[in-house]
C-alpha positions in Angstrom: -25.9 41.6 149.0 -24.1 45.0 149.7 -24.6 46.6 153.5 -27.2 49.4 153.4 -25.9 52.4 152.7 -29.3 54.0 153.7 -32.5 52.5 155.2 -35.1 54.8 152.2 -32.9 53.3 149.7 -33.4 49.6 151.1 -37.0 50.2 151.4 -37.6 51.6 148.3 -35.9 48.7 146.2 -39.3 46.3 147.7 -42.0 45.6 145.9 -45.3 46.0 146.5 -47.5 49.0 147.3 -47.4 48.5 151.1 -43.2 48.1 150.6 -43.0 50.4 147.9 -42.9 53.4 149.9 -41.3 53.6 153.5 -43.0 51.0 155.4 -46.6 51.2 154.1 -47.6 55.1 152.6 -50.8 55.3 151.3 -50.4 54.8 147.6 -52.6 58.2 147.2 -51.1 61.7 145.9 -49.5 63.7 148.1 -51.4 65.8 150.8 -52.1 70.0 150.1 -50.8 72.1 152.3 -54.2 72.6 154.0 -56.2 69.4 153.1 -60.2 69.3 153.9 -61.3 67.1 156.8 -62.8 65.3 154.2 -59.7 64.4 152.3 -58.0 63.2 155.8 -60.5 60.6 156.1 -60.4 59.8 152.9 -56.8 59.2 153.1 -57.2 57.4 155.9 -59.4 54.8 154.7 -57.2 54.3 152.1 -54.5 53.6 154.3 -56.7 50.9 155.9 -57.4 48.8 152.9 -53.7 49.0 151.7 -53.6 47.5 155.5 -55.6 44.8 154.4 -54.6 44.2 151.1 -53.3 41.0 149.3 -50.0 42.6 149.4 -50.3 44.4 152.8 -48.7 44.6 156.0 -50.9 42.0 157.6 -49.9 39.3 155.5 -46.2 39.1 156.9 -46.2 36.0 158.7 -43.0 35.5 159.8 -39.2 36.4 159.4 -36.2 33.8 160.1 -32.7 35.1 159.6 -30.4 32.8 157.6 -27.8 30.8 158.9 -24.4 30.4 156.5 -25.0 27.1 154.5 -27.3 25.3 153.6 -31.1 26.5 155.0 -34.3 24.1 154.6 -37.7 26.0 154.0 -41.0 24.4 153.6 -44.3 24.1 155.8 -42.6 20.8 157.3 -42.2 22.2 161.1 -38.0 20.5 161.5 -37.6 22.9 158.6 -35.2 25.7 159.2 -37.8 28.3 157.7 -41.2 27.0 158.5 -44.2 28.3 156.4 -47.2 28.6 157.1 -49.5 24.9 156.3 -50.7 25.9 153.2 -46.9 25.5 151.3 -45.3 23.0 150.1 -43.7 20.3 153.1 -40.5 20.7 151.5 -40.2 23.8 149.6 -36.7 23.4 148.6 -33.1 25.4 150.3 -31.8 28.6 150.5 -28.1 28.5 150.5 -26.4 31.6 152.1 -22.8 31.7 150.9 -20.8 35.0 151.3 -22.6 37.8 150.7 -25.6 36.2 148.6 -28.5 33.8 148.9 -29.7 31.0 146.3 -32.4 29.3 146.2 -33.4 25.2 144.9 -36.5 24.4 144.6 -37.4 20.7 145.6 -38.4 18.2 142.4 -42.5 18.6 142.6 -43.1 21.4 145.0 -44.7 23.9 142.4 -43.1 26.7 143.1 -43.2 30.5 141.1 -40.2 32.7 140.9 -42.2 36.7 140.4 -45.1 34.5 138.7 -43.4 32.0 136.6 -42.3 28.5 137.5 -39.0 27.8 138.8 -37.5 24.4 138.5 -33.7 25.2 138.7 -31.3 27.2 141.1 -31.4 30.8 141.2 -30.1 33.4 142.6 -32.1 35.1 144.8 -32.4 39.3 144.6 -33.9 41.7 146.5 -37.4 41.9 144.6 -37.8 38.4 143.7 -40.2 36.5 145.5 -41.0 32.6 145.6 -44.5 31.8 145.8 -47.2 28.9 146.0 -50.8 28.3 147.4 -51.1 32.1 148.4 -47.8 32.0 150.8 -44.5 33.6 149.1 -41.1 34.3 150.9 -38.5 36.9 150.0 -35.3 38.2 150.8 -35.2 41.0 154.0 -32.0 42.7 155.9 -32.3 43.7 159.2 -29.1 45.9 159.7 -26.3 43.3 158.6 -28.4 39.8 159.2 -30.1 38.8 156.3 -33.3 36.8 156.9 -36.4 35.6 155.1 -39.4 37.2 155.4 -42.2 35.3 154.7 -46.1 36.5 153.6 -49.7 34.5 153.8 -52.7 36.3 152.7 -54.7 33.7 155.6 -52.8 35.2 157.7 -54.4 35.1 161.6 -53.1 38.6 161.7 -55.1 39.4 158.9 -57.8 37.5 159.5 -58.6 39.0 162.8 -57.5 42.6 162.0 -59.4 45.0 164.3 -59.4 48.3 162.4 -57.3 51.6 162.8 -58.6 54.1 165.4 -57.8 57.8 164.9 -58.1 60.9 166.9 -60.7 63.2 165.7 -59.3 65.3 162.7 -58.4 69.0 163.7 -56.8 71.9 162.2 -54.6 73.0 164.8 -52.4 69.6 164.5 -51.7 71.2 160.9 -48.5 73.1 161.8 -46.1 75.4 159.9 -42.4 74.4 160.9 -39.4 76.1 159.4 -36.7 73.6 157.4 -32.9 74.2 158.4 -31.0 72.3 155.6 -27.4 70.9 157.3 -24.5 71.8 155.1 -24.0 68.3 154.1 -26.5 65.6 154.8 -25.7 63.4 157.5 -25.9 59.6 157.9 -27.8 58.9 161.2 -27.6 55.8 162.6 -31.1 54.3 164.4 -31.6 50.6 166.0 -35.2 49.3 164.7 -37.0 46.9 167.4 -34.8 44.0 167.1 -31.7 45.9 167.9 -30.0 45.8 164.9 -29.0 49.0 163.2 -29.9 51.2 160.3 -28.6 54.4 158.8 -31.0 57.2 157.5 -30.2 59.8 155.3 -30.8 63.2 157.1 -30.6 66.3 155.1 -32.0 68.9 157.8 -34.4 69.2 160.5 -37.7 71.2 161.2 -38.3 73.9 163.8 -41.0 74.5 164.9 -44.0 75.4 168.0 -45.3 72.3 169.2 -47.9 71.8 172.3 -46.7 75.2 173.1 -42.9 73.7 172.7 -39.9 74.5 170.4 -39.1 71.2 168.6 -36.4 70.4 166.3 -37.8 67.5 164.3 -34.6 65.1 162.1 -36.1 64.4 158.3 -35.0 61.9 156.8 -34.8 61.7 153.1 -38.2 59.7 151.2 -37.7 60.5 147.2 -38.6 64.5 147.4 -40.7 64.2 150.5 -39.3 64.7 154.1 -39.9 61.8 156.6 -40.1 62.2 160.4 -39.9 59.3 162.6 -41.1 60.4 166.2 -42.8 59.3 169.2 -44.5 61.4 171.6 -45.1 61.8 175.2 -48.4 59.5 175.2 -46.1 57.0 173.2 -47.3 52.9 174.8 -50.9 54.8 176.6 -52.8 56.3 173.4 -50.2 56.7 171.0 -47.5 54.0 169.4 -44.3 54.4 170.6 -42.9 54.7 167.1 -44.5 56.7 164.7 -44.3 58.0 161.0 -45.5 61.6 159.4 -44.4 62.9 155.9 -44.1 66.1 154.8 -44.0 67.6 151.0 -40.4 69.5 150.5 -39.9 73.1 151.8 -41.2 75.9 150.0 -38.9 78.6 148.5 -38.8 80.3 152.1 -38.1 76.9 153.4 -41.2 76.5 155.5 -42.8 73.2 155.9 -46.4 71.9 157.2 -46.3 69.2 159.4 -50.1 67.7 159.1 -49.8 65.7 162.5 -53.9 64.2 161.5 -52.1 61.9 159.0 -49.3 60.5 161.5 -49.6 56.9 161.4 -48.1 53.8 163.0 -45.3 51.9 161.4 -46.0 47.9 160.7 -44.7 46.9 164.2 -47.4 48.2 165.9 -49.6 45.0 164.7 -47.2 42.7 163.4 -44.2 41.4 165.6 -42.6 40.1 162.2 -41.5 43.7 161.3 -38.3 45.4 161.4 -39.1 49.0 162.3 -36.7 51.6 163.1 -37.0 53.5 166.4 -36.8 57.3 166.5 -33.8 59.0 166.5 -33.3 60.7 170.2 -33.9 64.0 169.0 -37.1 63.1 167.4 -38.7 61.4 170.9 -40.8 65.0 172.0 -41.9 65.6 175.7 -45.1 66.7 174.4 -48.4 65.0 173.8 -49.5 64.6 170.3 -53.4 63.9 170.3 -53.6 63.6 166.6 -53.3 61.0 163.6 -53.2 57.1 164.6 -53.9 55.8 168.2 -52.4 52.3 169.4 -53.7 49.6 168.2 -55.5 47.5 170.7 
């Protein structure tokens, strides 16, 4: 598996709706520039049920990181990747050797390969995914480790999912910024929460008034759409400490609107078997953001 050469490109190559996008956009159309109240919520419940979908981020339960060799994997707990009691006791091995990961499946366990049975070795890419009895496992990089991250749809975390809470919808956390393109885009480098690091394309930044401050916010490249990872000053009271917005491209005058109802929380914020990247300094503002997702409690 080649190093990262940028974190949207890694994230885009997963499959899934949750993984499809940048760590779990709401597969709906992109916002207008001035969306409704009504739309807001809309998109908002959407986000919840792609939450709590099949394929969601609730049903990651658990990530291992791979040690060179020769790597057991099956519910049985001595295993070196444990899954969770509904899979197979002995699964098979994953075999890390250089810069790639195979998989063989133990005679009887039953296992899928993307939906069809796999009774051989094979070698193991980035949207393949082994499955059986509703728990799969995949491939995942955190920086340069490469793990396994595996999914349960009976997940407890799923299971006992709370619900997203959201400050009241307002139009004056709709904001017009202004988009300075760089002259060439740079490569930023970010840790996520474990402390490994990951490089984001970053082909400008937005200025503009926040809280009554002057902001320059880093975007970082998502397809033609603009992606701002921030925190804010109520960041661990009401607010996550990491959070996400997207915005649609500049306009012709290179202004941009910023729709702060529709920040949300990345996947850390209720699953500690995430990899989430932390803001980039300039991105962590001294101002409060009452607007889009609260923390989730």
């Amino acid at each position: 598996m080649r190093t990262r050469v940028s974190l949207v490109v890694f994230l885009l190559a997963l499959a899934g709706t949750p993984e499809g996008a940048p760590y779990g956009t709401p597969a709906v159309a992109a916002a207008p520039a001035r969306p409704t109240p009504t739309e807001t919520e809309s998109w908002r419940a959407q986000r919840e049920r792609d939450l709590k979908s099949d394929t969601g981020w609730l049903t990651v339960a658990g990530l291992v990181f791979l040690k060179p060799g020769v790597n057991t994997v099956g519910a049985d707990p001595d295993s070196d990747v444990v899954l969770p009691g509904a899979a197979p006791r002995h699964a098979g091995r994953l075999i890390r050797e250089n810069a790639g990961v195979a998989f063989e499946p133990e005679a009887g366990a039953a296992l899928t390969l993307n939906g069809a049975p796999v009774n051989g070795r094979v070698q193991l890419g980035a949207r393949d995914r082994i499955s059986a009895a509703g728990v799969s496992f995949h491939l995942h990089e955190s920086g340069e480790r490469i793990g396994i991250r595996i999914r349960d749809v009976n997940s407890p975390l799923r299971k006992t999912f709370k619900g997203l809470r959201w400050f009241a919808v307002r139009d004056a956390w709709t904001i017009e910024g202004q988009f300075v393109r760089y002259p060439e885009p740079r490569a930023v480098t970010v840790a996520n929460v474990l402390g490994d690091f990951e490089r984001l394309t970053v082909p400008g930044e937005v200025v503009a008034r926040i809280g009554g401050q002057d902001v320059r916010l880093q975007a970082a490249s998502s397809g033609r759409r603009l992606w701002f990872i921030f925190s804010d000053a109520l960041g661990g009271r009401d607010t996550y400490r990491i959070r996400f917005l997207y915005a649609d491209p500049p306009d012709a005058d290179g202004r941009v609107t910023l729709d702060f109802n529709r920040a949300y929380n990345p996947p850390c914020a209720y699953n500690p078997y995430t990899t989430c990247p932390v803001p980039p300094p300039q991105n962590r503002l001294k101002v409060a953001i009452t607007a889009g997702e609260r923390i989730y409690r």
